[in-house]
C-alpha positions as CSV (number, residue, x, y, z in Angstrom):
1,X,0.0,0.0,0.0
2,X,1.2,3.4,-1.1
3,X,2.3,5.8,1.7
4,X,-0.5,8.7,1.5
5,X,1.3,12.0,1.7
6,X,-1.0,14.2,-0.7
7,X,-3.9,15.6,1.6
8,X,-3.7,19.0,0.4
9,X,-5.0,17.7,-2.6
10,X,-7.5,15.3,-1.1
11,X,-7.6,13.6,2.0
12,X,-9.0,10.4,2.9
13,X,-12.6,10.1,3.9
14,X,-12.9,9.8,7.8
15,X,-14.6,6.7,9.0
16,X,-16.7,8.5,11.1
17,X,-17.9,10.6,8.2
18,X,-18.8,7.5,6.0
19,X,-20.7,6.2,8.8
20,X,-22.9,9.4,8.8
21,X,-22.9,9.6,4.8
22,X,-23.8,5.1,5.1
23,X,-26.6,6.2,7.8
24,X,-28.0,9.2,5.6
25,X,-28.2,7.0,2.8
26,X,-30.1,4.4,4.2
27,X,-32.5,6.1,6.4
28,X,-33.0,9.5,5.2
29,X,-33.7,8.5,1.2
30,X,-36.2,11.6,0.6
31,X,-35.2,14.7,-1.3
32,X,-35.3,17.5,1.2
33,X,-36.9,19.9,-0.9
34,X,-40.3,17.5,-1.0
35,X,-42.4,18.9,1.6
36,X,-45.4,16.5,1.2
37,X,-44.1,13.5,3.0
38,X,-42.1,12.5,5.9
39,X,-39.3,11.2,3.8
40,X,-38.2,14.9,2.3
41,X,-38.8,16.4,5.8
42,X,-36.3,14.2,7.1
43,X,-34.0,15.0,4.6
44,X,-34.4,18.8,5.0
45,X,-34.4,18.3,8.9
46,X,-31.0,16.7,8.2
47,X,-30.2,19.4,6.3
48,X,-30.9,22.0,8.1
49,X,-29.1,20.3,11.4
50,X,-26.1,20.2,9.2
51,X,-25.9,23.3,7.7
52,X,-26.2,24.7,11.5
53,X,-23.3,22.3,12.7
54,X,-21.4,24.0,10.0
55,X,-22.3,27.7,10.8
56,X,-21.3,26.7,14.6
57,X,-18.2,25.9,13.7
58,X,-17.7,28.6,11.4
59,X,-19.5,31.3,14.0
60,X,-22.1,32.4,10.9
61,X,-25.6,32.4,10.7
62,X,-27.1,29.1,8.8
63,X,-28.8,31.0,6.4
64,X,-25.8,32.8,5.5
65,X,-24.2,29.2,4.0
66,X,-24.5,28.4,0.5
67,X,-24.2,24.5,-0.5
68,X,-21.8,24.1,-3.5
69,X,-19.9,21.0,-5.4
70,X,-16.8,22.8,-3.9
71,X,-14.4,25.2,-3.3
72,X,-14.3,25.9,-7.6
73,X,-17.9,26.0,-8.0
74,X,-17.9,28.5,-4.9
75,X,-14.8,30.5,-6.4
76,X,-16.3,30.6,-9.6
77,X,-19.2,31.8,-8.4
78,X,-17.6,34.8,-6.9
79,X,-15.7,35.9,-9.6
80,X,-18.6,35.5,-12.5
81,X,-21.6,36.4,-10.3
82,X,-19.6,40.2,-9.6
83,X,-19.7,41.1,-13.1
84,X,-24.1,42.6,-12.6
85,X,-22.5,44.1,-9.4
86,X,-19.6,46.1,-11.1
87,X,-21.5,47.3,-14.5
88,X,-24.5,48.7,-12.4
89,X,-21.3,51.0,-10.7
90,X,-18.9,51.0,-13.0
91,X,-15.9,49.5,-10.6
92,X,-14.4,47.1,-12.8
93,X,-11.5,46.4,-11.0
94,X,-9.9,43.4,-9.1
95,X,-7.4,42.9,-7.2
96,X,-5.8,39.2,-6.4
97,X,-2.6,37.3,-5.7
98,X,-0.9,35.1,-8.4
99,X,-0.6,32.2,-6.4
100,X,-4.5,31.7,-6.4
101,X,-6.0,28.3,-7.2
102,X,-6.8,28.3,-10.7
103,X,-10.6,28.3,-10.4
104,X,-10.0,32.5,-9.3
105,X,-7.4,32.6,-12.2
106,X,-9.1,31.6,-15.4
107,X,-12.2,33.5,-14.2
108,X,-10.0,36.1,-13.5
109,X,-8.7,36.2,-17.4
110,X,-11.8,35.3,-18.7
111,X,-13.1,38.9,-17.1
112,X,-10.3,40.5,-18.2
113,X,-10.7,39.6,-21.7
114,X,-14.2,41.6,-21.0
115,X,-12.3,44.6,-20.3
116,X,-12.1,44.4,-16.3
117,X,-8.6,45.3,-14.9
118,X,-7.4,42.2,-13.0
119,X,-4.0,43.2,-10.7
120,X,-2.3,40.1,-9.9
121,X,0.0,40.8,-6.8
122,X,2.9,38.4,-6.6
123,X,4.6,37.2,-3.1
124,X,8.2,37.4,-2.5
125,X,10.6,34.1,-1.6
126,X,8.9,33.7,1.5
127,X,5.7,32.7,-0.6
128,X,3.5,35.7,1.5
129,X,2.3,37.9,-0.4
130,X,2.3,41.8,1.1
131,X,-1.4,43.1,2.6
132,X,0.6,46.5,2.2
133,X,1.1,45.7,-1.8
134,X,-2.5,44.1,-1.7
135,X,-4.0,47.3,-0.1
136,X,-2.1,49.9,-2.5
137,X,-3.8,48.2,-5.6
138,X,-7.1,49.0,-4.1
139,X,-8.7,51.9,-5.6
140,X,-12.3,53.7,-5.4
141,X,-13.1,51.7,-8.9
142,X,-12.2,48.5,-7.2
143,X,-15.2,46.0,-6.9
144,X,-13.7,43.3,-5.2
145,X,-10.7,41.6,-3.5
146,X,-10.0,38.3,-4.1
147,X,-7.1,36.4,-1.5
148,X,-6.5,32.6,-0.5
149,X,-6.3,32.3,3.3
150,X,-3.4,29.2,2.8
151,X,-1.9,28.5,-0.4
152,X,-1.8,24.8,-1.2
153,X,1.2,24.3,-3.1
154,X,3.2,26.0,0.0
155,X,1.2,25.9,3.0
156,X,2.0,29.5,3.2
157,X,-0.6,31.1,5.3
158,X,-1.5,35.0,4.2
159,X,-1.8,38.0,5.6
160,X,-5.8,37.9,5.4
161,X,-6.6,39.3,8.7
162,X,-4.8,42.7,7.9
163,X,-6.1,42.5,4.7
164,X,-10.0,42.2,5.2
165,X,-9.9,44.3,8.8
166,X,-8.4,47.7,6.3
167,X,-10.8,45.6,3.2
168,X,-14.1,46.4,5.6
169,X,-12.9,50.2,6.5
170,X,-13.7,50.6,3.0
171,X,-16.8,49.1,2.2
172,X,-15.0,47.0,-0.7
173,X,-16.0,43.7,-0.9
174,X,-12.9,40.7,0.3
175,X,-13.4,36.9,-0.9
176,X,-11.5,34.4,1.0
177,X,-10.4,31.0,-0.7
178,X,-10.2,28.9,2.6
179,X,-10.0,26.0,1.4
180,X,-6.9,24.6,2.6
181,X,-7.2,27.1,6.2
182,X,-10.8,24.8,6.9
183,X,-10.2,22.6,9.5
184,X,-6.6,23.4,10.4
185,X,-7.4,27.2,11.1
186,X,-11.3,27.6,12.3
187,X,-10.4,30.2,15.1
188,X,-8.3,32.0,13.0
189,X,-11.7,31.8,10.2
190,X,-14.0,32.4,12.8
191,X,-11.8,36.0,13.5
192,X,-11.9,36.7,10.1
193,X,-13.6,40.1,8.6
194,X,-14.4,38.9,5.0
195,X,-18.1,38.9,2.9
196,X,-17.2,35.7,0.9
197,X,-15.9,32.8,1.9
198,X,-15.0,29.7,-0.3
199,X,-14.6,25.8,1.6
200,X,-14.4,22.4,0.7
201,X,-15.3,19.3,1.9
202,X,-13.0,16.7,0.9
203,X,-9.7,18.9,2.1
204,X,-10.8,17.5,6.1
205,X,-11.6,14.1,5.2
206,X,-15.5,14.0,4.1
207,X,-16.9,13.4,1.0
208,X,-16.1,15.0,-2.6
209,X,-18.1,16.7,-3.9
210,X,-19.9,19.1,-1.7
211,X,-18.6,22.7,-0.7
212,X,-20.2,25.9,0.5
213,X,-20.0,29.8,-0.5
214,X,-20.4,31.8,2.6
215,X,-22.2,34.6,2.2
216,X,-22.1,37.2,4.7
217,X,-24.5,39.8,5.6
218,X,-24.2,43.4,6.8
219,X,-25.4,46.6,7.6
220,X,-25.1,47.7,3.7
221,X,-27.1,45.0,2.3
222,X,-28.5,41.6,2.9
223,X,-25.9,40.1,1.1
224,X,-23.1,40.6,-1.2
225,X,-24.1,41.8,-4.5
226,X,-23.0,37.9,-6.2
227,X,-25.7,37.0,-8.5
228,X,-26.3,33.2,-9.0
229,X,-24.7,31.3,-12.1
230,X,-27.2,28.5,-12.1
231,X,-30.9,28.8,-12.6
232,X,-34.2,26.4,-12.5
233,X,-34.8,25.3,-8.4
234,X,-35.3,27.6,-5.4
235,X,-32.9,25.7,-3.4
236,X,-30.2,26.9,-1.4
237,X,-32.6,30.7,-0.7
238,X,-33.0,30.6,-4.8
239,X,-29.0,30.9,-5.2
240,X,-27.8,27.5,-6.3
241,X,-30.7,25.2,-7.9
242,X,-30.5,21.9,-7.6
243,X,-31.7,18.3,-5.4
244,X,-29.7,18.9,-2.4
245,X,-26.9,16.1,-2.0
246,X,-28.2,14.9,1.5
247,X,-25.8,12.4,2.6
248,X,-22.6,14.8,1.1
249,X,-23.9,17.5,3.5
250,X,-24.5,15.3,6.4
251,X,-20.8,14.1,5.6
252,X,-19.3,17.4,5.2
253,X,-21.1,18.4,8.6
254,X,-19.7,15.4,10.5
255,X,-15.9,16.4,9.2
256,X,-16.1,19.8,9.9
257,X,-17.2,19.0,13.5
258,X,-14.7,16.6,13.7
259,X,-11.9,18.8,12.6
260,X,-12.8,21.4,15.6
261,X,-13.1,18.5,18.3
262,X,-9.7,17.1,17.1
263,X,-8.1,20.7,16.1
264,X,-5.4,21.0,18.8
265,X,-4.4,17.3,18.8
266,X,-4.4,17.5,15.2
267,X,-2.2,20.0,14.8
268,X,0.2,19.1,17.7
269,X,0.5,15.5,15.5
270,X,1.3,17.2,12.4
271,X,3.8,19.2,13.8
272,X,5.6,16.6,15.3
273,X,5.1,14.8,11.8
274,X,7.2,17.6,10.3
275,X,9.5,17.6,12.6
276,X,10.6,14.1,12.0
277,X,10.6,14.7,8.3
278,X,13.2,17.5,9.0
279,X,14.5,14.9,11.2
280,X,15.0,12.1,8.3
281,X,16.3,14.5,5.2
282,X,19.4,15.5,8.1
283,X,22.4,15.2,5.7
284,X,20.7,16.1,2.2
285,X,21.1,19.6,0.9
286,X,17.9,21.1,0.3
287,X,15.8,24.4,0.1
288,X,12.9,25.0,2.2
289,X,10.3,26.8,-0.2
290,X,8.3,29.4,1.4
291,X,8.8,30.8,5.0
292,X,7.9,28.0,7.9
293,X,7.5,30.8,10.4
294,X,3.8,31.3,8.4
295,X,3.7,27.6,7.1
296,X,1.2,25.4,8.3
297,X,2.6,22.1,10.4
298,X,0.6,20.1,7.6
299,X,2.7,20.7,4.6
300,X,6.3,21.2,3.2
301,X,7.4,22.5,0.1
302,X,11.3,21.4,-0.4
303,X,13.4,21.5,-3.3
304,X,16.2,18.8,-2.5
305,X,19.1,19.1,-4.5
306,X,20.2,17.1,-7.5
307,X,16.4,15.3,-7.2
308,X,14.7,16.2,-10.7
309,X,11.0,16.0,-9.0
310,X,9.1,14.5,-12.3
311,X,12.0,11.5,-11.6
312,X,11.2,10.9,-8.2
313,X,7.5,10.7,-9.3
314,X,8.0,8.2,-11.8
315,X,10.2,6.2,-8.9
316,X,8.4,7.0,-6.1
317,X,4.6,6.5,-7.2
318,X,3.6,3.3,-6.7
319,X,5.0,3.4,-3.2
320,X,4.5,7.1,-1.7
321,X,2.0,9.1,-3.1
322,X,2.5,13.0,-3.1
323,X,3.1,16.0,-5.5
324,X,4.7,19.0,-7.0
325,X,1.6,21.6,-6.7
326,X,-1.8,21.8,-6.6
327,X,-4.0,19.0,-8.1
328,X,-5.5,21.8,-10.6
329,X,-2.0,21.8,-12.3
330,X,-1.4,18.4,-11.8
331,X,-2.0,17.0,-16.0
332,X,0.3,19.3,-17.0
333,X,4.4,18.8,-16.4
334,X,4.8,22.6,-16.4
335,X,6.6,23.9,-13.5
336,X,4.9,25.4,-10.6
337,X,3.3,28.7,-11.1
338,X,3.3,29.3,-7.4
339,X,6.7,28.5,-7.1
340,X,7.3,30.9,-10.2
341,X,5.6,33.8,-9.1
342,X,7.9,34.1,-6.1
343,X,10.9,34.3,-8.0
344,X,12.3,30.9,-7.6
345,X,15.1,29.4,-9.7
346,X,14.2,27.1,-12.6
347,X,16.6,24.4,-11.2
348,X,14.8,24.9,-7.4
349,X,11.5,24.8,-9.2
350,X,12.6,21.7,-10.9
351,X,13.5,20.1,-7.9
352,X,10.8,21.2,-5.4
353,X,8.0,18.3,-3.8
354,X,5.2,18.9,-1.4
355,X,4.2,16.6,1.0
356,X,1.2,17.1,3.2
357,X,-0.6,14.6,5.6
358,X,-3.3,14.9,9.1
359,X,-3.1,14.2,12.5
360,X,-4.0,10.8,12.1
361,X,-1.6,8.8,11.3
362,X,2.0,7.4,12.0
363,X,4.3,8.3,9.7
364,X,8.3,6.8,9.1
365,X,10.2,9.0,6.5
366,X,13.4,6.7,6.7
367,X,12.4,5.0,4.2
368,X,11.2,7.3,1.7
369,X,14.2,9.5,2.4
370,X,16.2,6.3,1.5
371,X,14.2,5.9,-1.9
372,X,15.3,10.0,-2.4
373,X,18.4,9.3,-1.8
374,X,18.9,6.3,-4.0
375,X,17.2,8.6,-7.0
376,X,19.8,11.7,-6.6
């Protein structure tokens, strides 16, 4: 069996979440928008429990959560459902980060090839991108700002606190891409001053498929100006049609709630995790890629010298199972444009893995470090 060291892009379903989804399946069969029988409003009462389990967690108000198929759908979303928003005032301008997933990205060009002015704000080495560099891009014209909380190619976390606390001063309108900060950062979420708010499900070990697009209100109206993309159901308040997946939301539910009961154990395991991979790679020269004073215990990015990182892929596979970059990117053999954007060499970029696990399980580096080894 393959040693699993690619969560970033997908982790494992918990047992406990399959269990729920297993349970959901079998008893609560009903769709929950059928309000004539007992079976649908089971469903929506499982539904509804769910969606508030989530709002706990993520100290909202239920109604302000927006079931998607996931963190792309939600980011999508964003960008596309702005452009009513900026015609109607004329601010056609966004400001982002270049390290963005690609589902903000291509959006991001697509509007741009519609005449909106995208500014793509690029970190330095560290992989942290500057809320001061973020903040100076933002003008009166600007409709909205657009930055993930944790990149997943680097585990970088980003100055998003500073960012949406100066963001909500100014009545401009801050998405947040927490997708990879979900379940390994919920206080730090919970803190946060944003309107928009993309998560996923199958980051924290539930089910693929199923995501939500926060929504937040306040005192200048109801909710962000985002207008739907989909059309033909009232579901989700009228914003995102479709037969709610029941069992994916009662999954999701259980592995958010199970990411905040198991947060501080969690991340005391992954940070002894990282510590022995540190530990193992003692000897090798290698380049650290992106600052670990802001990195989550989760992840490392590493360049090791002399290992060409498609190699080590092609070696490696079939017994440890882990990447160079995000899983958007992952078809093509292009080197990372994360990696790119903060100025890193083509020979470090060339050479650069990530590695990401959980809490959960026991993990020996020796021998992968070996296998390394053995490839150089």
């Amino acid at each position: 069996m393959s040693l699993y060291l690619d969560y970033n892009a997908s982790a494992p379903i918990l047992p406990e979440v399959l269990d729920t989804m297993i349970e959901a399946y079998k008893n609560t069969p009903g769709n929950a928008d059928s309000r004539t029988h007992i079976y649908g409003t089971n469903a929506q009462k499982l539904v509804n429990e769910s969606r508030a389990s989530i709002a706990s967690v993520l100290g909202v108000d239920p109604s302000e959560i927006i079931f998607t198929s996931g963190s792309t759908e939600s980011n999508n979303t964003v960008i596309l459902g702005i452009q009513e928003y900026a015609e109607q005032t004329g601010k056609k301008h966004i400001v982002t980060t270049a390290i963005e997933h690609k589902s903000i990205l291509e959006p991001l060009h697509y509007l741009e090839s519609k005449g909106y002015i995208v500014d793509f704000v690029k970190p330095d080495t560290s992989g942290r991108v500057s809320a001061k560099d973020i903040l100076g891009k933002v003008s009166d014209q600007t409709c909205l700002v657009s930055v993930m909380f944790v990149n997943s190619e680097t585990g970088i976390i980003q100055p998003v606190d500073e960012i949406g606390s100066e963001l909500k001063k100014r009545c401009i309108l801050f998405h947040v891409d927490a997708t990879q900060a979900l379940g390994k950062l919920n206080h730090e979420i919970r803190k946060l001053d944003y309107d928009l708010l993309s998560i996923a499900s199958h980051k924290i070990g539930g089910p693929q498929g199923i995501g939500a697009l926060i929504r937040k209100r306040n005192t200048d109206y109801e909710n962000p100006p985002i207008k739907q993309l989909l059309y033909g159901g009232g579901q989700e308040r009228g914003f995102r049609p479709g037969t709610t997946p029941v069992a994916l939301v009662a999954g999701f539910a259980k592995a958010v709630e199970l990411s905040e009961e198991n947060l501080l154990s969690s991340t005391e395991k992954c940070k002894a995790i990282k510590a022995m991979f540190f530990e193992a790679i003692n000897g090798l020269t290698y380049e650290v890629n992106g600052d670990p004073e802001y990195c989550l215990p989760s992840t490392v990015n590493i360049s090791i010298d002399g290992l060409d990182a498609e190699a080590a892929f092609l070696c490696l596979g079939d017994m440890y199972s882990f990447s160079n970059g995000s899983a958007c990117n992952s078809t093509s053999h292009s080197l990372s444009y994360v990696l790119e954007a903060m100025g890193l060499s083509e020979k470090r970029k060339s050479e650069a893995i990530r590695l990401s696990w959980n809490g959960k399980n026991d993990i020996d580096f020796n021998d992968f470090i070996s296998v390394v080894k053995s490839v150089i």
